[in-house]
C-alpha positions in Angstrom: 234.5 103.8 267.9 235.4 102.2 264.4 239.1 100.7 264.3 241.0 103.1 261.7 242.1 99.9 259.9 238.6 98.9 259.4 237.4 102.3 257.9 240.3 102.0 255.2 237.9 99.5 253.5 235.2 101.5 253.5 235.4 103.5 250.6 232.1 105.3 249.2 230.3 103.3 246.7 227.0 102.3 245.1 225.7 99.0 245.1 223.2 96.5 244.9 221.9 93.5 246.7 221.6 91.0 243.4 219.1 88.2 243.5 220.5 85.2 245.6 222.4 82.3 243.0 220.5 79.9 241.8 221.3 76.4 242.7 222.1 73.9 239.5 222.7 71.0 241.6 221.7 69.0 243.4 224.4 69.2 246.4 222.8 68.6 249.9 223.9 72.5 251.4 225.5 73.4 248.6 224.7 76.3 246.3 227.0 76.0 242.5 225.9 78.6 239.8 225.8 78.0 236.1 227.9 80.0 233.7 230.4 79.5 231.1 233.2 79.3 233.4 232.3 77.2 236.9 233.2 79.6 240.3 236.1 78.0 241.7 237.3 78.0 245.7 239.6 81.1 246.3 241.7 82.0 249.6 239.4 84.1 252.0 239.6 87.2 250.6 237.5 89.5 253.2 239.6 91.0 255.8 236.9 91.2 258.3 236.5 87.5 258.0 240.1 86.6 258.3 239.2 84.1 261.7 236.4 82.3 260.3 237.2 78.1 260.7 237.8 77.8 257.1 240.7 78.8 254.5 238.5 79.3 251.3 235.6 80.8 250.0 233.5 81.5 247.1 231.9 84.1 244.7 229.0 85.0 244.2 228.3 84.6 247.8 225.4 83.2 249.8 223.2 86.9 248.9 224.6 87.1 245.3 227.1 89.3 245.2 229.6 88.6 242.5 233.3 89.3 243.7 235.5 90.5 246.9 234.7 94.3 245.6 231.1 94.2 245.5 230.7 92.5 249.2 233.6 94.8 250.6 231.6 97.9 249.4 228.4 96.3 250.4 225.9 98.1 253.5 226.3 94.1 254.5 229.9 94.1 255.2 229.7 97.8 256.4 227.8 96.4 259.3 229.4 93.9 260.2 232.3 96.3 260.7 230.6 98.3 263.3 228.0 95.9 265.0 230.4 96.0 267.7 230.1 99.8 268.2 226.6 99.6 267.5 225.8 97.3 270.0 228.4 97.8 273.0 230.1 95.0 272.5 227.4 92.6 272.9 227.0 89.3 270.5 230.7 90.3 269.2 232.0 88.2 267.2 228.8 85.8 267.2 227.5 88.1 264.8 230.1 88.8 263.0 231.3 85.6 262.1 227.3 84.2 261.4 227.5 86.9 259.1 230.8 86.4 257.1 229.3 82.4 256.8 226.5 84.3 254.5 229.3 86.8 253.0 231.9 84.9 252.4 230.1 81.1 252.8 232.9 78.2 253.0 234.1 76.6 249.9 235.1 72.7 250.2 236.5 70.8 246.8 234.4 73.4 244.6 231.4 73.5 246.8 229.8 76.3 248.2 228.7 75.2 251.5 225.8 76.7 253.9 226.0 77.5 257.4 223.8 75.4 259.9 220.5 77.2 260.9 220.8 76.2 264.1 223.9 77.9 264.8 221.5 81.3 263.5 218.2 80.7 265.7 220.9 80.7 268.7 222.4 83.9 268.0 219.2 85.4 267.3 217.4 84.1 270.5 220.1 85.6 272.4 221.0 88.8 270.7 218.0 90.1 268.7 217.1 92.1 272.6 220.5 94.3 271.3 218.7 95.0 267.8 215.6 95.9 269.2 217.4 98.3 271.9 219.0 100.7 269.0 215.6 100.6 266.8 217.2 97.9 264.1 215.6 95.6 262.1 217.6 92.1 262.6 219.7 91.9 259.2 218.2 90.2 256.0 221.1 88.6 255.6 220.9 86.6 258.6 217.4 85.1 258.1 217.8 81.3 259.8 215.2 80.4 257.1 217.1 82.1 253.8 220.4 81.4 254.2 221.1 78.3 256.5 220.3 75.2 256.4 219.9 72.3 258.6 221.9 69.4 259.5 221.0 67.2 257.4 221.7 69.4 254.9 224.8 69.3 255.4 226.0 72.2 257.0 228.5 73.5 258.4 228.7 75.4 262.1 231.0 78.6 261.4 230.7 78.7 265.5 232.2 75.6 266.6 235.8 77.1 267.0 234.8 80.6 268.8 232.2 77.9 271.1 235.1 75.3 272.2 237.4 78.3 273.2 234.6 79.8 275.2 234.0 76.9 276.9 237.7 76.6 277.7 237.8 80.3 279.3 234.2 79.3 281.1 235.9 76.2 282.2 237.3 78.2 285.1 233.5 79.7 286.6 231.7 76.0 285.2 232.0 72.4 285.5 230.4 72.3 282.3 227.4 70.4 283.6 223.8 71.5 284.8 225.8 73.2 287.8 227.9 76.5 287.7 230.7 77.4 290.1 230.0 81.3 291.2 233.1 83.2 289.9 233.3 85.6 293.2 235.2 88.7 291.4 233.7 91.9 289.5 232.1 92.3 286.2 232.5 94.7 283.5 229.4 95.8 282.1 231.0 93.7 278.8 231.4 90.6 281.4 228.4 91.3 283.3 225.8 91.2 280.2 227.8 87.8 278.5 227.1 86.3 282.3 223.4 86.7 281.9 223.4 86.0 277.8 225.2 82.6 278.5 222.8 82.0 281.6 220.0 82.6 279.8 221.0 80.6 276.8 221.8 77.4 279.2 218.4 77.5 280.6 216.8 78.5 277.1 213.2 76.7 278.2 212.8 78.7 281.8 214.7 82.5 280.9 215.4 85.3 278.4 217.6 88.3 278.5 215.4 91.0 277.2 216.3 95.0 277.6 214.2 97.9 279.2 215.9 100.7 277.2 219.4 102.2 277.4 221.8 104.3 279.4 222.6 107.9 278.7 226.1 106.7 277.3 224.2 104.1 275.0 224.4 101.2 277.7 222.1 98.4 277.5 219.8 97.9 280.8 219.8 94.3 280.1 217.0 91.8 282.4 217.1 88.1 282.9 213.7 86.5 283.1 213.3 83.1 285.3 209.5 81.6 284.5 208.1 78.9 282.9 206.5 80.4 280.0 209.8 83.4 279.3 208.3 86.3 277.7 204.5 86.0 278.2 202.8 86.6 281.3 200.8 83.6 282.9 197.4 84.5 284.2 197.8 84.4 288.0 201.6 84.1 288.0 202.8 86.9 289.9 205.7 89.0 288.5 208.3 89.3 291.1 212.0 92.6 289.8 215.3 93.0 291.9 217.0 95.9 290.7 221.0 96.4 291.8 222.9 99.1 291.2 220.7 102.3 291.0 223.7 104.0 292.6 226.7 103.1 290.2 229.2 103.1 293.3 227.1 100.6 295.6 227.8 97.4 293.4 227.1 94.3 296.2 223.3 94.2 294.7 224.9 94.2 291.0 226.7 91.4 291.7 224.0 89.4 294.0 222.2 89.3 290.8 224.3 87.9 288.7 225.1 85.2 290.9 220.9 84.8 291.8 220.6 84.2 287.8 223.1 81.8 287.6 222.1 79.7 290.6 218.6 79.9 289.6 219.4 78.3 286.0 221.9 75.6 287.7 219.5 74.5 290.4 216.6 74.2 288.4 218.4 71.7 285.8 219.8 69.7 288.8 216.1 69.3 290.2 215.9 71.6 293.2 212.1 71.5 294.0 212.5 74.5 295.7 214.2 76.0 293.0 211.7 74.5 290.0 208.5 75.5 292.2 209.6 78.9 292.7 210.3 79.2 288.7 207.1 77.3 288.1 204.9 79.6 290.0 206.7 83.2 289.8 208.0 85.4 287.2 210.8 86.9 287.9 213.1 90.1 286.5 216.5 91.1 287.4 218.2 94.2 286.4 221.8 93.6 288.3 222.6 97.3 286.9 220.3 100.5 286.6 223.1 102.6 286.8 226.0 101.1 284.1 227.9 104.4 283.7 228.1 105.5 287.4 229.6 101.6 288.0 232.2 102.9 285.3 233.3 105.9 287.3 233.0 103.7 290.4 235.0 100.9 289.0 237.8 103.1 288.0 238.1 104.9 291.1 238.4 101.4 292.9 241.2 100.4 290.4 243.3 103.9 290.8 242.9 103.2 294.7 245.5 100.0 294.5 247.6 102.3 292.5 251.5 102.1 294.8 252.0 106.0 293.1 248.5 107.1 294.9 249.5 108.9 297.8 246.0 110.5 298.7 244.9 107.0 299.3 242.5 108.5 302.5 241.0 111.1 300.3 240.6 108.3 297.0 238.4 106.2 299.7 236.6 109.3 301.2 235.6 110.4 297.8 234.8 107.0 296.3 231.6 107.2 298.8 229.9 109.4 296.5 231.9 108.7 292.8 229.7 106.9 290.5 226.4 107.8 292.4 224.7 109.4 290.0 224.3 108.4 286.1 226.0 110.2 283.3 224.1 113.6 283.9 225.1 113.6 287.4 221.1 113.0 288.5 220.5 110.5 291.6 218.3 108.5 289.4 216.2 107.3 293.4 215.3 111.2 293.4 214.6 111.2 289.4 211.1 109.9 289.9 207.9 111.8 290.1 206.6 113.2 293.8 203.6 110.9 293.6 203.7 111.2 297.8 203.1 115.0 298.1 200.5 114.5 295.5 199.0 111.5 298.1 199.4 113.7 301.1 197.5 116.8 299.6 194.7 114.3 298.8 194.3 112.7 302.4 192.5 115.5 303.1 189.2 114.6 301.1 186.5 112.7 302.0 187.4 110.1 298.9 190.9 110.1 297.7 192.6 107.3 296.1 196.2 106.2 296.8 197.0 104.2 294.0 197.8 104.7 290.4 198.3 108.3 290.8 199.1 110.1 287.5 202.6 111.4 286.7 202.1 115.3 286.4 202.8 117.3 283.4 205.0 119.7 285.3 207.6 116.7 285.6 208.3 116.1 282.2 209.6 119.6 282.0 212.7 119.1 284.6 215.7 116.9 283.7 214.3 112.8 283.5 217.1 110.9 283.4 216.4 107.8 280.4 217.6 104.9 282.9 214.5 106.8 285.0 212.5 107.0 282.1 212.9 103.2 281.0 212.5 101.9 284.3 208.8 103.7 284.6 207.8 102.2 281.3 209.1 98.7 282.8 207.1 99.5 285.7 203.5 100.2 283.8 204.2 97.5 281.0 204.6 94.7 283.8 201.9 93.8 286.5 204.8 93.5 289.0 203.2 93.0 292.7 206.7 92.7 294.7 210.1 94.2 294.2 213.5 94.7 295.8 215.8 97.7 294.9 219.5 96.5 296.7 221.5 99.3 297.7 224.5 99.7 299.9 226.1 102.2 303.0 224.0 100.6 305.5 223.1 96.8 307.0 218.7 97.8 307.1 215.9 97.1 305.3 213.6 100.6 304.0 210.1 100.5 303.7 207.7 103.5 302.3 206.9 106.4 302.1 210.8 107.7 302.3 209.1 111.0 301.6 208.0 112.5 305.3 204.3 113.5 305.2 205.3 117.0 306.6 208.5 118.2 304.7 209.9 120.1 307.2 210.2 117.1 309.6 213.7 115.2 307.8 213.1 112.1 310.3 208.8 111.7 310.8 207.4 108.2 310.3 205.7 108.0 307.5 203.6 105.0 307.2 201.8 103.6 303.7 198.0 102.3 304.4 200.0 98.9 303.8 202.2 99.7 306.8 201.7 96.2 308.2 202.4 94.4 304.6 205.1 96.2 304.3 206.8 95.8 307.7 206.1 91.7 307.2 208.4 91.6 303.7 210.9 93.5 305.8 211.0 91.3 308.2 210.9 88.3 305.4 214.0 89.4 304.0 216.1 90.7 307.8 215.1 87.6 309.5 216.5 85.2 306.4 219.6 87.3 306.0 222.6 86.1 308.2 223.0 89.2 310.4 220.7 91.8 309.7 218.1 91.5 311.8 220.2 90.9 314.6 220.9 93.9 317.4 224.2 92.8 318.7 225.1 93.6 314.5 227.7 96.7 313.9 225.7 98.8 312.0 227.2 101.8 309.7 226.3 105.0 311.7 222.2 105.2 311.9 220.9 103.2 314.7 218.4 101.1 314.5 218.0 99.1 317.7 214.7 97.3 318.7 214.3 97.2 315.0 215.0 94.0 313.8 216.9 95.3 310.9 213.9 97.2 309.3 213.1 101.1 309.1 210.1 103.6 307.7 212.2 105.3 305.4 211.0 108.7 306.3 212.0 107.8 309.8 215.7 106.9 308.7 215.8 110.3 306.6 212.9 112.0 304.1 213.8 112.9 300.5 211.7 113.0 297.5 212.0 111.2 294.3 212.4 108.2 294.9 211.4 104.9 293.2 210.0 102.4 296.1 207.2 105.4 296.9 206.7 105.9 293.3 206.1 101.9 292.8 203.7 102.1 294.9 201.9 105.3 294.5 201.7 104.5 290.5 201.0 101.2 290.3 200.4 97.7 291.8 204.0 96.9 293.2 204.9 97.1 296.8 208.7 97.9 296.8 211.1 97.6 299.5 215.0 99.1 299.1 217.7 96.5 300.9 220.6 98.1 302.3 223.6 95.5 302.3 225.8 96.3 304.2 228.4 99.9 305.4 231.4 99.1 302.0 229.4 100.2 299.2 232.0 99.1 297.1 233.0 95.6 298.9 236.4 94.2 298.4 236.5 91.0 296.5 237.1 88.1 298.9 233.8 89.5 300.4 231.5 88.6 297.4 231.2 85.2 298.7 230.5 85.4 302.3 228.1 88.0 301.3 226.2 85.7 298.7 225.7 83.1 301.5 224.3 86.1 303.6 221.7 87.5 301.1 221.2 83.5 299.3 218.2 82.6 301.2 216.8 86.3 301.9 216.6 86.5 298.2 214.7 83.3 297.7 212.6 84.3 301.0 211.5 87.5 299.7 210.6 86.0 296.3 208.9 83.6 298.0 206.9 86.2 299.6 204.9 87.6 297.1 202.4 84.0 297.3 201.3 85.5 300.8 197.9 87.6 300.7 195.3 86.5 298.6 195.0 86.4 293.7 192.1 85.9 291.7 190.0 87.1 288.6 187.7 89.6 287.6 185.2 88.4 284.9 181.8 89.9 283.7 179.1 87.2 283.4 180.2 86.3 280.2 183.1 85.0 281.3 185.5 87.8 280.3 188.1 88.9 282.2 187.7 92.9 282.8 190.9 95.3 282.9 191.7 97.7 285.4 188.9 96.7 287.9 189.3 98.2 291.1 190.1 95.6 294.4 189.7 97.1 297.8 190.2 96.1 301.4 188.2 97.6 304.0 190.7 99.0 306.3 193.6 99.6 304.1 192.8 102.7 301.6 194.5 101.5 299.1 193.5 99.8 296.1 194.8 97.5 292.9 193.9 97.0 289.9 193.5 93.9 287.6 195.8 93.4 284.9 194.7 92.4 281.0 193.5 89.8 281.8 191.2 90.2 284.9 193.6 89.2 287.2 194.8 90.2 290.0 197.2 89.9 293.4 196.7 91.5 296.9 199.6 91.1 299.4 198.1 90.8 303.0 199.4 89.1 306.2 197.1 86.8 308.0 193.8 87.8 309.8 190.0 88.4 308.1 189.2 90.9 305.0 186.1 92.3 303.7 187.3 92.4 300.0 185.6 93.7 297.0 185.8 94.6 293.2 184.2 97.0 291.1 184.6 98.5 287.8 183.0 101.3 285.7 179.6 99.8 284.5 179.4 96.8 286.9 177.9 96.0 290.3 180.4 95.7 293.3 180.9 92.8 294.6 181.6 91.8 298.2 183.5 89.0 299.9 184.3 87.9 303.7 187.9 86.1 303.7 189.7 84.6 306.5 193.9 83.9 305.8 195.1 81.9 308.4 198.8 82.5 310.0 200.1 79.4 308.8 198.7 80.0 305.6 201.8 78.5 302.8 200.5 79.9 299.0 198.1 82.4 298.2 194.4 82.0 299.0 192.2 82.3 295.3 189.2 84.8 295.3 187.6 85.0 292.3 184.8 87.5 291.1 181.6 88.2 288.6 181.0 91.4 288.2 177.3 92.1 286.4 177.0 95.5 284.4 174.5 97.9 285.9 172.9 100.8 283.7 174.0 103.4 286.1 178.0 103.5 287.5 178.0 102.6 290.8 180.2 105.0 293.1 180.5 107.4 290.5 182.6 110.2 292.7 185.1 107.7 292.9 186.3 107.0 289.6 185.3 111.0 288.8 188.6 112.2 291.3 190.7 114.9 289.2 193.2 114.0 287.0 192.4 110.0 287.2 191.9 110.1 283.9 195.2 111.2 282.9 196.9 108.0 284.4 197.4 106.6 280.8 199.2 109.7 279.5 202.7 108.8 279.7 205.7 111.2 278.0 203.2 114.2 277.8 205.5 116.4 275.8 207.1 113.6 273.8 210.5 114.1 275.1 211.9 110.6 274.7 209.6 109.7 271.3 212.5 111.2 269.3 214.9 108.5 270.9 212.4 105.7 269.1 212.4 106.8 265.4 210.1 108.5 263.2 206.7 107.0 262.7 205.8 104.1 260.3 206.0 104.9 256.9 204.2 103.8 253.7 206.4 101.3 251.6 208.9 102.9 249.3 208.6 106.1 251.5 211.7 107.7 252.6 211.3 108.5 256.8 211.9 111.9 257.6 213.7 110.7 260.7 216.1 108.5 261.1 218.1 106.9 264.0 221.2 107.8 265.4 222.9 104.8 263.7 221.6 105.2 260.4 224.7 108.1 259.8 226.7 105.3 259.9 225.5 104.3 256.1 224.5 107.6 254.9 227.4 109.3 255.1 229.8 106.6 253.1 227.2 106.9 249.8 226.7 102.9 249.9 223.5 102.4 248.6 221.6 102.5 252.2 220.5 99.3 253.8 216.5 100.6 254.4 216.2 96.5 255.9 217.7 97.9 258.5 215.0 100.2 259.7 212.2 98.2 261.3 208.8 100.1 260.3 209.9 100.9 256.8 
């Protein structure tokens, strides 16, 4: 929403981005332009700019534009007037003021001074994931390269004031050192995405915030990323997600997130070896929030709860158990996901079936797919995760697949996976570390689960269809487990921090976990590493498959394996391994596969529909939300996004370096 007094300036008119000024002197970060009358410093002039740390300015500016008129009217300054609507908030006023240093640059005793390009690669490590969410090109006018200059240039950080009273604010939550003090209250999705941007930007050298795609009312599904190498997969480094907040009313796992990424950047600078070997050997993802709009709903009904003039307080609690469930389209977004497991259970019956990577069917793109859902699938295939954790809330339990029963009329049936075993031992990983779930003599919430140790088949606890820890598995390499924490969904606040040192070192177990079992490569006898080849384990009839690379990660608990690999035009190959019990990191098995003129096992790679595992979006219905298809240069796009109304309907000449394939 644009603030009325910001649209006042932004009356309709044509203009130009003139060549940048020339520079006719030799002024270390300076930038004077010749004429018959020398520019002098003026007062700032730009409204928008009114805060910047400096009184005066200069024209032409930084891009060439000759007077307050011409950059008022400018796409430029149009921008920065509704990045903050464009972006939800996020990188507000960063951007704003990095831009008005290039719009309206500082002026000192005549000089035309340039803004330090370190202040700009910052900003652009750390915000250019909210650009790339909304389909925008990262603005011309903030090229680090183009318009800044360094230090010893002589520049000038238009930052430094908006930094020292951030730090005053954070001064509260941080010492200010290599360790951070948890604040134990809630977060806004505003506060909650500047947590993991200022995490991320402490720890630059071991995280990134990146995002999977957006909400349906426009919020950001932002990730943190802990490795050693951010943003690249590492061959043989295991990928490791946590995703909180699926339901937007059962928040605990939101917020055991945000304190995880925090801890996990502050131990790591103070040189916790646990800590630093963890980082060193994983990669790992955390969404704290799939579900952003239902946390809204959820969030307010909390507030209007401690209302004094709400009398119904007994029906506000009864009702906040379900308020803020679902996402913006009222969809349960763990019953969004394809049925893979009736597909799996009407193929049991063959001779040869596989159980793994099972194709989405076309028939689901034509019901209602939520875009959290949607995003979160395309995660899922773009990723070779092996081991995941989605934290929910309503009970104290750990579920396990298939949460789907195997006969449909049966609500409670155990429904074990081929990995039954695997699974119940990362159940047990995470019960047995947490404080008191795996304990009988624990109150539960309703369900009983005695004898079990804190862990459940889902289709035992109850069946329902849809849901994302079956799909994870049926559709790609990732074993998923969902972690009920605890009966409050929606947890008061002094319980935040007795429940972080509950879940602290059951979220490091279960990380942890994902080194058990055995990882390898695939090559040919060239040395190449071969994609998708096919790793099975006699006994368990289900399979994975390597990633780019060649490589590749089973999960298995102690005992000895006949394990082998095969691929479409290559030999199998066999091996006998033996994991012992006290096994610490996973054991390596590599392969070398030799091509063979005839495909081995050809009715297995030949079952129906196998082939359609790499369609994805069938019918197109979210291709729209991406933006027409690259056109030639100087080609207007017959589509646009969303945001380009924004400049199209105040006839500014249109900023077209704003759309990324034009």
């Amino acid at each position: 929403m644009l603030r009325a007094g910001v649209l006042l300036t932004l009356v309709a008119a044509c203009c130009c981005v003139p060549p940048r000024c020339e520079q006719t002197e030799a002024a270390l970060g300076t930038c004077k332009v010749s004429g018959a009358e020398k520019p002098q410093c003026m007062e700032m002039v730009l409204s928008y700019c009114q805060d910047v740390p400096y009184k005066q300015t200069m024209f032409p500016n930084l891009v060439g534009q000759q007077s307050r008129p011409e950059a008022e009217l400018s796409a430029e300054y149009l921008l920065l007037s509704v990045l903050h609507g464009l972006l939800n908030g996020e990188c507000s006023p960063e951007l704003r003021l990095l831009g008005c240093s290039v719009l309206a640059p500082q002026c000192q005793v005549g000089v035309l001074r340039k803004p330090c390009r370190s202040s700009c690669e910052a900003v652009r490590r750390s915000c250019a994931h909210a650009f790339e969410a909304i389909g925008m090109a990262w603005p011309y006018f903030l090229d680090c390269d183009r318009f800044f200059v360094s230090n010893e240039e002589g520049c000038y950080d238009p930052l430094a004031e908006l930094r020292a009273r951030q730090d005053v604010a954070f001064a509260n939550i941080s010492d200010g050192g290599q360790s951070t003090v948890l604040q134990f209250t809630y977060h806004s999705n505003a506060q909650m995405f500047s947590i993991l941007k200022k995490t991320a930007a402490k720890c630059p050298q071991i995280s990134r915030t990146y995002s999977i795609g957006r909400s349906v009312e426009g919020k950001d599904l932002l990730v943190i990323e802990f490795s050693n190498n951010p943003g690249q997969h590492d061959l043989l480094e295991p990928e490791v997600k946590f995703i909180g907040n699926m339901h937007g009313n059962e928040v605990l796992g939101r917020q055991l997130l945000v304190y995880l990424a925090q801890y996990l950047c502050s131990e790591y600078l103070l040189g916790n070896e646990r800590i630093q070997t963890i980082i060193n050997s994983t990669r790992i993802h955390l969404l704290p929030s799939m579900n952003p709009d239902g946390y809204e709903i959820a969030a307010s009904e909390v507030a209007d709860s401690n209302d004094p003039e709400n009398t119904n307080q007994e029906g506000h609690l009864y009702n906040g158990w379900t308020s803020g469930r679902a996402n913006a389209q009222n969809l349960d977004l763990n019953r969004n996901f394809p049925d893979l497991t009736s597909v799996y259970y009407n193929r049991r019956r063959f001779k040869r079936f596989r159980s793994d990577h099972i194709p989405i069917p076309d028939s689901y793109w034509m019901s209602k797919v939520a875009p959290e859902t949607y995003a979160v699938m395309k995660w899922i295939r773009s990723i070779p995760f092996v081991l995941s954790a989605s934290l929910h809330g309503g009970e104290l339990v750990i579920s396990y697949p298939f949460d789907f029963s195997r006969h449909p009329l049966e609500e409670k049936m155990f429904s074990p996976t081929p990995d039954e075993q695997v699974f119940k031992q990362l159940a047990r990983t995470y019960a047995d570390a947490h404080a008191t779930m795996s304990s009988n003599d624990t109150q539960r919430c309703g369900a009983s689960f005695a004898n079990n140790g804190g862990i459940v088949n889902g289709a035992l606890w109850y069946s329902f269809a849809g849901g994302m820890s079956d799909f994870n598995y049926l559709h790609s390499n990732c074993l998923e487990l969902t972690v009920e924490l605890g009966c409050d969904k929606f947890p008061a606040e002094e319980e935040l921090y007795p429940e972080w040192l509950r879940n602290k070192e059951a979220l490091l177990s279960f990380m942890e976990s994902v080194h058990r079992g055995i990882k390898g490569t695939v090559k040919d006898t060239d040395g190449n590493g071969i994609k998708g080849a096919i790793i099975s384990v006699k006994g368990i009839r289900h399979d994975v498959t390597t990633a780019d690379d060649g490589d590749y990660w089973r999960l298995l608990n102690s005992g000895v394996y006949i394990v082998s690999a095969v691929a479409p035009g290559y030999s199998r190959v066999a091996k006998r391994i033996r994991l012992p019990a006290r096994m610490q990191r996973t054991g390596r098995v590599d392969f070398v596969l030799k091509r063979v003129l005839v495909e081995p096992d050809l009715d297995y790679f030949s079952i129906p529909e196998l082939e359609n595992y790499e369609r994805f979006d069938p019918f197109n219905q979210f291709g729209q939300q991406d933006g027409a298809e690259p056109a030639e240069p100087n080609e207007d796009r017959s589509e646009k996004p969303w945001w380009w109304a924004y400049f199209s309907q105040m006839g500014i000449s249109t900023p077209t370096w704003l759309l990324r394939n034009y």
